[in-house]
Biotite code that builds the C-alpha atoms (Angstrom):
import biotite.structure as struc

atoms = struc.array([
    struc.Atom([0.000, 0.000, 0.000], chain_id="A", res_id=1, res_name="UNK", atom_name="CA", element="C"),
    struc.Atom([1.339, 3.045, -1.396], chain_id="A", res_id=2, res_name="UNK", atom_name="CA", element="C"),
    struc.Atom([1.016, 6.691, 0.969], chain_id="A", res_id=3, res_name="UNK", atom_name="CA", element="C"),
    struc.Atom([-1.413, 7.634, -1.281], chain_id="A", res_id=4, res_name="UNK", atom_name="CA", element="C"),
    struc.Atom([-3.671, 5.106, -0.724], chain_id="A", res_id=5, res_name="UNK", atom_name="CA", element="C"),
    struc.Atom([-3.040, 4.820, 3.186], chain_id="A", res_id=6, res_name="UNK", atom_name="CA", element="C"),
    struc.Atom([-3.343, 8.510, 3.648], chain_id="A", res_id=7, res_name="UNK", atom_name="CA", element="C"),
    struc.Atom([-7.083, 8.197, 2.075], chain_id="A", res_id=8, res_name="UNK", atom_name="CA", element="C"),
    struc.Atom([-7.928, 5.406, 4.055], chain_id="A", res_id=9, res_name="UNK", atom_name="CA", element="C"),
    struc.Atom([-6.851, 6.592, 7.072], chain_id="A", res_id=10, res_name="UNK", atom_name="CA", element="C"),
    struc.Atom([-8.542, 9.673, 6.208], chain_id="A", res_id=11, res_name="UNK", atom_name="CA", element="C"),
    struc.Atom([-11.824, 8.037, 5.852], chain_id="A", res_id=12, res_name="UNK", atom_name="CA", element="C"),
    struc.Atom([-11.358, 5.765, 8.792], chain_id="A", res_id=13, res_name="UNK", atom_name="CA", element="C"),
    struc.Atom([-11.068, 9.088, 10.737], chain_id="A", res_id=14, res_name="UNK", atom_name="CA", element="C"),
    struc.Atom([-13.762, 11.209, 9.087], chain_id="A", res_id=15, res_name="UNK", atom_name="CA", element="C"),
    struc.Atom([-16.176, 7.795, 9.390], chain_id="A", res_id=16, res_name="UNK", atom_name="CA", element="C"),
    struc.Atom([-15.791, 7.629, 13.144], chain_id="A", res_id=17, res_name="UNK", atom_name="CA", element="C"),
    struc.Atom([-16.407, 11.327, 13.727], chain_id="A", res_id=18, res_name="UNK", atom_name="CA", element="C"),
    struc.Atom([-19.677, 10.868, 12.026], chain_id="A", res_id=19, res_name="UNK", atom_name="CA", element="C"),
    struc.Atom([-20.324, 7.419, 14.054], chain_id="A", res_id=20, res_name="UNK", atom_name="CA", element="C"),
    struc.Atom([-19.476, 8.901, 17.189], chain_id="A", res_id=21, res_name="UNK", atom_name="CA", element="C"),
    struc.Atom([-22.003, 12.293, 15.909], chain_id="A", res_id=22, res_name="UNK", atom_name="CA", element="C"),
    struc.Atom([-24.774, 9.519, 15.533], chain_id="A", res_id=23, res_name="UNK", atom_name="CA", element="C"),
    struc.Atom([-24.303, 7.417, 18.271], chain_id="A", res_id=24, res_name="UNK", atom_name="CA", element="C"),
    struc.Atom([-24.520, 11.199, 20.557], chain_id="A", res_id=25, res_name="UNK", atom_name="CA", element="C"),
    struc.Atom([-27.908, 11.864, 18.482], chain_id="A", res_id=26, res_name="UNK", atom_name="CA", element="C"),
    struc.Atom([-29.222, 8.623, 19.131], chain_id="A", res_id=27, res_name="UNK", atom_name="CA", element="C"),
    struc.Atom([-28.508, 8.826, 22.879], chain_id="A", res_id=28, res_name="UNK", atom_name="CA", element="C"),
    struc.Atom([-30.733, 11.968, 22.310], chain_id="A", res_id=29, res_name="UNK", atom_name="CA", element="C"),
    struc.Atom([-33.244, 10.967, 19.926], chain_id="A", res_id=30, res_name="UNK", atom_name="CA", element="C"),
    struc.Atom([-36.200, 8.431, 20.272], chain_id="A", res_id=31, res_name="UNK", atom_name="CA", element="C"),
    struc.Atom([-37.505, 9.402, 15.974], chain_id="A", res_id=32, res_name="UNK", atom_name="CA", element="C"),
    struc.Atom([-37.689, 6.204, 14.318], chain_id="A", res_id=33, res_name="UNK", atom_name="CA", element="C"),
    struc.Atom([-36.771, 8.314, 10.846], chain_id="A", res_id=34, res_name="UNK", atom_name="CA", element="C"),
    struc.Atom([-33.329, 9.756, 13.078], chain_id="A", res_id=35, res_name="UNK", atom_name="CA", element="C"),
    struc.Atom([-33.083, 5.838, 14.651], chain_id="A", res_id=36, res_name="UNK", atom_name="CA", element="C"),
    struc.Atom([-32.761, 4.334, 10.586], chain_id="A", res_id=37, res_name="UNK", atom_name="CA", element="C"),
    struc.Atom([-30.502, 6.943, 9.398], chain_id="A", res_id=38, res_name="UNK", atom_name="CA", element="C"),
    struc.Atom([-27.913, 6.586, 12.680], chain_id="A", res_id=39, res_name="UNK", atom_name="CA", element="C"),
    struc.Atom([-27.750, 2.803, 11.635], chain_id="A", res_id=40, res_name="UNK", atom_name="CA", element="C"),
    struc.Atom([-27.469, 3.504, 8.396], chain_id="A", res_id=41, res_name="UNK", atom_name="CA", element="C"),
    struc.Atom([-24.092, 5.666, 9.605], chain_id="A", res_id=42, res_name="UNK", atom_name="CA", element="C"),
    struc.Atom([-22.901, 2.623, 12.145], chain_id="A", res_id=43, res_name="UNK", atom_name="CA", element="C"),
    struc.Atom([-22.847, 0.003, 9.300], chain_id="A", res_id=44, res_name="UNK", atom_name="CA", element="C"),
    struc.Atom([-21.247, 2.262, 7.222], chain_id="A", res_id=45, res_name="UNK", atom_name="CA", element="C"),
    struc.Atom([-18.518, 2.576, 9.574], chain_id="A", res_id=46, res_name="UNK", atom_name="CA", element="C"),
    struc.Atom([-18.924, -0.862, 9.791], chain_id="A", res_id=47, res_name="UNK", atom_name="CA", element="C"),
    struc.Atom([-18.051, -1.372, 6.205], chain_id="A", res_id=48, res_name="UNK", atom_name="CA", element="C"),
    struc.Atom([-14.922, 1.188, 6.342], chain_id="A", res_id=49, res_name="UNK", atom_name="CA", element="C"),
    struc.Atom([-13.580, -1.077, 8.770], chain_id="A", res_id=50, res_name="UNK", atom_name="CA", element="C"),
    struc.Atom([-13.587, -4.111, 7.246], chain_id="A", res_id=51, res_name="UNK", atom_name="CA", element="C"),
    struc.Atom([-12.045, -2.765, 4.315], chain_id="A", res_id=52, res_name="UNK", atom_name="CA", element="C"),
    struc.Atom([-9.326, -1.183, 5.997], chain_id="A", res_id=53, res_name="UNK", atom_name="CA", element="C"),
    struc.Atom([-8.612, -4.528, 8.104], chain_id="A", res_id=54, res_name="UNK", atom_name="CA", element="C"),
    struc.Atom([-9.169, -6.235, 4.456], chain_id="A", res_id=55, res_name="UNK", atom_name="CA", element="C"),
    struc.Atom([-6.811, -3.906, 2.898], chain_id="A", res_id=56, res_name="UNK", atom_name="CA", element="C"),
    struc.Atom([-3.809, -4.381, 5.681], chain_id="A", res_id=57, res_name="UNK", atom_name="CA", element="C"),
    struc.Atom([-4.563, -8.351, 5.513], chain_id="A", res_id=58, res_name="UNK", atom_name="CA", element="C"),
    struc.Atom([-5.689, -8.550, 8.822], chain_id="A", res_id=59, res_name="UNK", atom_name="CA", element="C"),
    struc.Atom([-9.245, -10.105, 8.030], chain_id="A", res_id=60, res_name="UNK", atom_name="CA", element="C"),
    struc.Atom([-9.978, -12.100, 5.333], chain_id="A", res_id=61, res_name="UNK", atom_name="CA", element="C"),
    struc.Atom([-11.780, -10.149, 2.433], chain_id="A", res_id=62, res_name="UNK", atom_name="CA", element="C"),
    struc.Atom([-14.756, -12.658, 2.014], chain_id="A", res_id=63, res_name="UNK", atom_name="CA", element="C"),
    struc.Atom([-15.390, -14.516, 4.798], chain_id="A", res_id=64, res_name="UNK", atom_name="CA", element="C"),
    struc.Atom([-19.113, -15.245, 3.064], chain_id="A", res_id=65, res_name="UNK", atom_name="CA", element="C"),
    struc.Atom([-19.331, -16.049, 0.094], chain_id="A", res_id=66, res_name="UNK", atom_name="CA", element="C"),
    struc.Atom([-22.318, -18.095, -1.579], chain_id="A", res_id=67, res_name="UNK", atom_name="CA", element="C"),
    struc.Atom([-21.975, -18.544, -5.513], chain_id="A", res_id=68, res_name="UNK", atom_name="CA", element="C"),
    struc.Atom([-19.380, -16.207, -5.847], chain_id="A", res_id=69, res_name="UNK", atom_name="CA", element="C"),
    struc.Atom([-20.973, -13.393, -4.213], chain_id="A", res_id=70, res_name="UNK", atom_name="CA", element="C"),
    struc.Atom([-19.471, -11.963, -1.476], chain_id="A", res_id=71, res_name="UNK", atom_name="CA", element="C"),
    struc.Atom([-22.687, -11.737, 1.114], chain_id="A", res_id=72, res_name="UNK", atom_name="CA", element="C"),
    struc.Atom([-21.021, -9.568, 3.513], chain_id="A", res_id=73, res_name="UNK", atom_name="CA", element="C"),
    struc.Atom([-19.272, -7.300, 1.196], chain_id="A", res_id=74, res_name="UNK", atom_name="CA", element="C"),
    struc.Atom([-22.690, -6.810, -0.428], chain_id="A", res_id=75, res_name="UNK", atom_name="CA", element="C"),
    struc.Atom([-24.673, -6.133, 2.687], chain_id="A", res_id=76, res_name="UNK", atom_name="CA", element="C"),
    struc.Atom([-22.418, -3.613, 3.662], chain_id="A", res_id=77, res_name="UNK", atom_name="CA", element="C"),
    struc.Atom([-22.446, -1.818, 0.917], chain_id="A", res_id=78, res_name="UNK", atom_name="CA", element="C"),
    struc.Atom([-25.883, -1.842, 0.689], chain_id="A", res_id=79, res_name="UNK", atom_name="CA", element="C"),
    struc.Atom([-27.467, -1.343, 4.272], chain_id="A", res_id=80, res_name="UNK", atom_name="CA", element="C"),
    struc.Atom([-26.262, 2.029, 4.939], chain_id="A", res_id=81, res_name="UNK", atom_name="CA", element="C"),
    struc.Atom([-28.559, 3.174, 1.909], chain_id="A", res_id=82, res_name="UNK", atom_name="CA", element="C"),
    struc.Atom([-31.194, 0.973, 2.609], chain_id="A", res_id=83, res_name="UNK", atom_name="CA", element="C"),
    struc.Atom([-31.435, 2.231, 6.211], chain_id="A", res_id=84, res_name="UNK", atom_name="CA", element="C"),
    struc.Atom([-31.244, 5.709, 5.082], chain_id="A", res_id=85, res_name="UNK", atom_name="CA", element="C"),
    struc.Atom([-34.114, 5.131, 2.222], chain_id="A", res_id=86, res_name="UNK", atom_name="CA", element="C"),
    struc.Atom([-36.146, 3.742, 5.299], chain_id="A", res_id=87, res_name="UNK", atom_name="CA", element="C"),
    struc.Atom([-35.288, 6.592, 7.707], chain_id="A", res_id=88, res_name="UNK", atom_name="CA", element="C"),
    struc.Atom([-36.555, 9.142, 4.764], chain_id="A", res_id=89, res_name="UNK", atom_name="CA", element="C"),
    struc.Atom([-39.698, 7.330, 3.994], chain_id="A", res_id=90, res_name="UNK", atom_name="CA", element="C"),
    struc.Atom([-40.628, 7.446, 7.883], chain_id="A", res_id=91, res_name="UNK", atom_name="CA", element="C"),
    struc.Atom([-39.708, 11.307, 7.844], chain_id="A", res_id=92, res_name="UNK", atom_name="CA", element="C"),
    struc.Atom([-41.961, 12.087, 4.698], chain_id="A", res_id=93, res_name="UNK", atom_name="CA", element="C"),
    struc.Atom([-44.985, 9.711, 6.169], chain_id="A", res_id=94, res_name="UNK", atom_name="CA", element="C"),
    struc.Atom([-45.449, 12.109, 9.015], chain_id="A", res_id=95, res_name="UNK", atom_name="CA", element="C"),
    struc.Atom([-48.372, 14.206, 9.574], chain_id="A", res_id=96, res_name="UNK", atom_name="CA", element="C"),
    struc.Atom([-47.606, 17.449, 11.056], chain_id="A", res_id=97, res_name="UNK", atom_name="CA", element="C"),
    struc.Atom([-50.037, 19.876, 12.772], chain_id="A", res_id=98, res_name="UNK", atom_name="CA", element="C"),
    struc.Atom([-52.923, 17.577, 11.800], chain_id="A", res_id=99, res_name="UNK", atom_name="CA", element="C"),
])
């Protein structure tokens, strides 16, 4: 791994867990179901930086799951963060206020 690419992912890892730690504060805070979605949606997000950055220094294997060639867990992470977040929007838009 070249400086390049270690100085971006230790950049993200960093930027990543100030928005974790941001979200897991809010949620502390929070009892909104549309806030609750989108904080998990930032957690496994995190989640996913992680494992890519272990991945990327060899630490943890890069596809622990994998079920016809597709990596399950690779997928999922990459995908939950936005699903969450879809969810936590819908919830936000269904609400009736003042009526």
């Amino acid at each position: 791994m070249d400086i390049t690419a270690f100085a971006g992912q230790t950049t993200h890892l960093v930027v990543g867990a100030f928005a974790t730690f941001s979200a897991i504060l809010l949620w502390s805070r929070t009892r909104d179901m549309a806030w609750t979605f989108l904080i998990i949606g930032v957690i496994i997000a995190y989640a996913d930086i992680v494992f890519s950055t272990l991945g990327a220094f060899g630490i943890v294997v890069e596809d622990p799951l994998v079920y016809n060639g597709v990596p399950l867990l690779r997928l999922a992470l990459a995908n939950f963060p936005l699903l969450f977040s879809g969810v936590g929007f819908l919830v936000a838009a269904a609400r009736r206020h003042g009526s």
